[in-house]
DOTOR-754576 format. One line per field, with one value per residue: chain; residue number from 1; x, y, z of N, C-alpha, C in turn. Coordinates in Angstrom, 2 decimals, padded with zeros to 5 digits. Example, Ala and Ser with C-alpha at 12.3 -4.5 7.8 and 13.67 -1.06 7.14 Angstrom:
<pts>
ch: [A:A]
i: [1:2]
npx: [013.19:012.85]
npy: [-005.69:-002.25]
npz: [007.80:007.08]
capx: [012.30:013.67]
capy: [-004.50:-001.06]
capz: [007.80:007.14]
cpx: [013.20:012.90]
cpy: [-003.30:000.03]
cpz: [007.80:007.87]
</pts>
This chain:
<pts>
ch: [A:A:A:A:A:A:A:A:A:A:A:A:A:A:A:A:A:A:A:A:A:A:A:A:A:A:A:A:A:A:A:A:A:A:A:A:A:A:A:A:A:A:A:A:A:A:A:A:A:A:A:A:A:A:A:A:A:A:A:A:A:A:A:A:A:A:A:A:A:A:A:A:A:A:A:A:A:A:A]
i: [1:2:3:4:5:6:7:8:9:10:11:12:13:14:15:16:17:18:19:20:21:22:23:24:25:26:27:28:29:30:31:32:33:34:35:36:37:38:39:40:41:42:43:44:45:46:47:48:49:50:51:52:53:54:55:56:57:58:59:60:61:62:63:64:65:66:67:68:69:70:71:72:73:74:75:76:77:78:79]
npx: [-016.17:-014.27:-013.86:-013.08:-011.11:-009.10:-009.02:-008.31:-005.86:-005.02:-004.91:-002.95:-000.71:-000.59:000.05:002.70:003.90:003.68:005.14:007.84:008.31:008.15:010.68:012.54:012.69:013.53:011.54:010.34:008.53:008.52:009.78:007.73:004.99:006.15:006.26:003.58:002.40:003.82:003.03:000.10:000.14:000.98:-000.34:-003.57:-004.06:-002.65:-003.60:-007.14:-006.69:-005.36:-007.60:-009.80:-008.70:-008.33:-011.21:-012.91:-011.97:-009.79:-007.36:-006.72:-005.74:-003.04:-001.72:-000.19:000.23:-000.53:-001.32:-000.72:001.77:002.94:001.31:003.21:005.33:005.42:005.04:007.45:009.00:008.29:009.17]
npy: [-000.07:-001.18:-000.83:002.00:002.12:000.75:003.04:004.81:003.99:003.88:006.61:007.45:006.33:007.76:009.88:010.24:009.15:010.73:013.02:011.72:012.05:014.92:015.69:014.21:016.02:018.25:019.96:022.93:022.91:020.03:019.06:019.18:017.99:015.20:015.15:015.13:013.24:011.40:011.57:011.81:009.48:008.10:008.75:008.83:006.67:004.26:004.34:004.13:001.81:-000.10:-000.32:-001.36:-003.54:-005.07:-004.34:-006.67:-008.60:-010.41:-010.54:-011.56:-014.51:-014.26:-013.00:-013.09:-015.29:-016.13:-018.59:-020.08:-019.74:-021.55:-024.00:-023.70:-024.21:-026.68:-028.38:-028.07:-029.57:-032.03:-032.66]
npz: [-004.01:-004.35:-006.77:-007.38:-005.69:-007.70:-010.07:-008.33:-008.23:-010.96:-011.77:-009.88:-011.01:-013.17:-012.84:-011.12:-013.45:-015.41:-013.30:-013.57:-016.22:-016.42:-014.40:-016.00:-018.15:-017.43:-016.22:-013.96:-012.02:-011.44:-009.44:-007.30:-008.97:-008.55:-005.79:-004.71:-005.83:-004.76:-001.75:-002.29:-002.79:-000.53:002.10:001.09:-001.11:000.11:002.93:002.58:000.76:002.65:004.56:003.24:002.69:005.07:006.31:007.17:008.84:008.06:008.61:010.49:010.68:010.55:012.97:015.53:018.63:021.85:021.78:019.25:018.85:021.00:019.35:017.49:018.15:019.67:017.61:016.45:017.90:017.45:015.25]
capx: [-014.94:-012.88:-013.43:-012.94:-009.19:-008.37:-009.26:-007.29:-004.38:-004.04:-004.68:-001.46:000.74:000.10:000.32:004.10:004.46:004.32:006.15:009.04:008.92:008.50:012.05:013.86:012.83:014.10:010.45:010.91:007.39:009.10:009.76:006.00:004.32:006.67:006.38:002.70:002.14:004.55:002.16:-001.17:-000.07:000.92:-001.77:-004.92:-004.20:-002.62:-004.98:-007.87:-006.60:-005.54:-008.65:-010.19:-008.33:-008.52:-012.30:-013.56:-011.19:-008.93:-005.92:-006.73:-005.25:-001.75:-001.77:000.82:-000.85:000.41:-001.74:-000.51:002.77:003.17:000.86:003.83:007.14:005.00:005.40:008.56:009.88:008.16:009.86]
capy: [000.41:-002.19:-000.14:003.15:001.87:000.45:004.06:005.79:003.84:004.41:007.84:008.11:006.03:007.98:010.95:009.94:009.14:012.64:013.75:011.38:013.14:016.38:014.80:014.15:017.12:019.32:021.53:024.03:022.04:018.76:018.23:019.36:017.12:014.49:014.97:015.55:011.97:010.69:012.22:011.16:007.67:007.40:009.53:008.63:005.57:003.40:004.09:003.02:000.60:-001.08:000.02:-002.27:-005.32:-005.52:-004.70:-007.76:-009.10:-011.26:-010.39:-012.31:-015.69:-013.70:-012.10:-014.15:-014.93:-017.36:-020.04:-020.23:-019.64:-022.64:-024.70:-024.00:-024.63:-027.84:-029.27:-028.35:-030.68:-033.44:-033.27]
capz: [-003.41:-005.25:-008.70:-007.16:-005.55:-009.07:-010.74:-007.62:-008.64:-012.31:-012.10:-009.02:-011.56:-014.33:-011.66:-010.98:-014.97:-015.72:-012.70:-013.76:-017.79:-015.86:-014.12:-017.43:-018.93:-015.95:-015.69:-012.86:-011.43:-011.64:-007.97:-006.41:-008.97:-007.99:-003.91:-004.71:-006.03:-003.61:-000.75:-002.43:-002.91:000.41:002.65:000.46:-001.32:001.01:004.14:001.56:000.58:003.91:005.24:002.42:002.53:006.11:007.19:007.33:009.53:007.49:008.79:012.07:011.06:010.71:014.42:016.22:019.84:022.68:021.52:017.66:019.44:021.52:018.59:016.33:019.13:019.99:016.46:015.57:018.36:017.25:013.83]
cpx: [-013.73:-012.70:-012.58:-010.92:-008.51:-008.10:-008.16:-005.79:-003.31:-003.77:-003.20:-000.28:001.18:000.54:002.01:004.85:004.73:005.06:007.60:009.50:009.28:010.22:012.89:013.73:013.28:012.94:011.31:009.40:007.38:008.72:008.19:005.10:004.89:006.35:004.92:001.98:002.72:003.37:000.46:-001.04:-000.08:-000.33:-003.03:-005.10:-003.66:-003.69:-006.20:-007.79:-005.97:-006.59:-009.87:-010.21:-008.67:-009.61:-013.04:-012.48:-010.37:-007.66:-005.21:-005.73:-003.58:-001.16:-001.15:000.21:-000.17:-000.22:-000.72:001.18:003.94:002.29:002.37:005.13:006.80:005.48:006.36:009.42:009.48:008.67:011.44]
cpy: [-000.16:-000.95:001.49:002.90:001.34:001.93:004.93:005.17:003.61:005.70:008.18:007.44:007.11:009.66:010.97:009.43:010.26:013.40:013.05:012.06:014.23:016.13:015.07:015.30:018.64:020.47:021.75:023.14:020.89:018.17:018.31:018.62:015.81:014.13:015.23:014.18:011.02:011.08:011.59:010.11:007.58:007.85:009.20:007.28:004.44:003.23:003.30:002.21:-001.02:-001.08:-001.26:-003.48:-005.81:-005.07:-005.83:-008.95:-010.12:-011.56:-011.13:-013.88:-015.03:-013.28:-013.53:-014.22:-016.25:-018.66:-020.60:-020.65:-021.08:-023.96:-024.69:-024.35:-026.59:-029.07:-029.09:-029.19:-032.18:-034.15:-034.30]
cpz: [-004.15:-006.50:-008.09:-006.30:-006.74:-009.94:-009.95:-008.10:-009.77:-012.27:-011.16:-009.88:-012.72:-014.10:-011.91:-012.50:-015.47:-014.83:-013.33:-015.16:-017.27:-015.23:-015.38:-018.13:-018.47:-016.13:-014.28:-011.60:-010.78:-010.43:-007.13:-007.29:-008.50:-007.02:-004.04:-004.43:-005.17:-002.43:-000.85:-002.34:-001.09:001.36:001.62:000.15:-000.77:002.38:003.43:001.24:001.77:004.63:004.40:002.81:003.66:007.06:007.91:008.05:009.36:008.03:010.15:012.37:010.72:011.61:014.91:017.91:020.90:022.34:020.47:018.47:020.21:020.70:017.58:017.17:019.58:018.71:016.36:016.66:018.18:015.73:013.88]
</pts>
């Protein structure tokens, strides 16, 4: 999965590399490969790739919670 989100995200740069020439060179196409790559990156390769990072439940020691909460108001009065 790792290789296959590295591969999705040369091909959407070099996606939005040719929409940006298409851009300077004013094609008539320009803007729909543009909003195309704009659209894939976000709908395809972001879900995937948050879907990735955060299966395995990593993201848990970041979740703010009343414990952590009153663990971190506790210390900062004893500074």
């Amino acid at each position: 999965m790792k290789l296959a989100l590295k591969i999705i995200f040369i091909i959407f740069l070099v996606w939005m590399a040719v929409g940006a020439y298409l851009i300077n060179t004013e094609h008539e196409k320009a803007q729909v490969v543009m909003g195309l790559g704009v659209m894939y990156l976000s709908f395809i390769f972001m879900p995937l790739f948050i879907y990735f990072r955060y299966k395995d439940g990593k993201y848990k020691k970041y979740i703010l919670n009343d414990q952590k909460l009153k663990e971190a108001f506790s210390q900062q009065g004893k500074k």
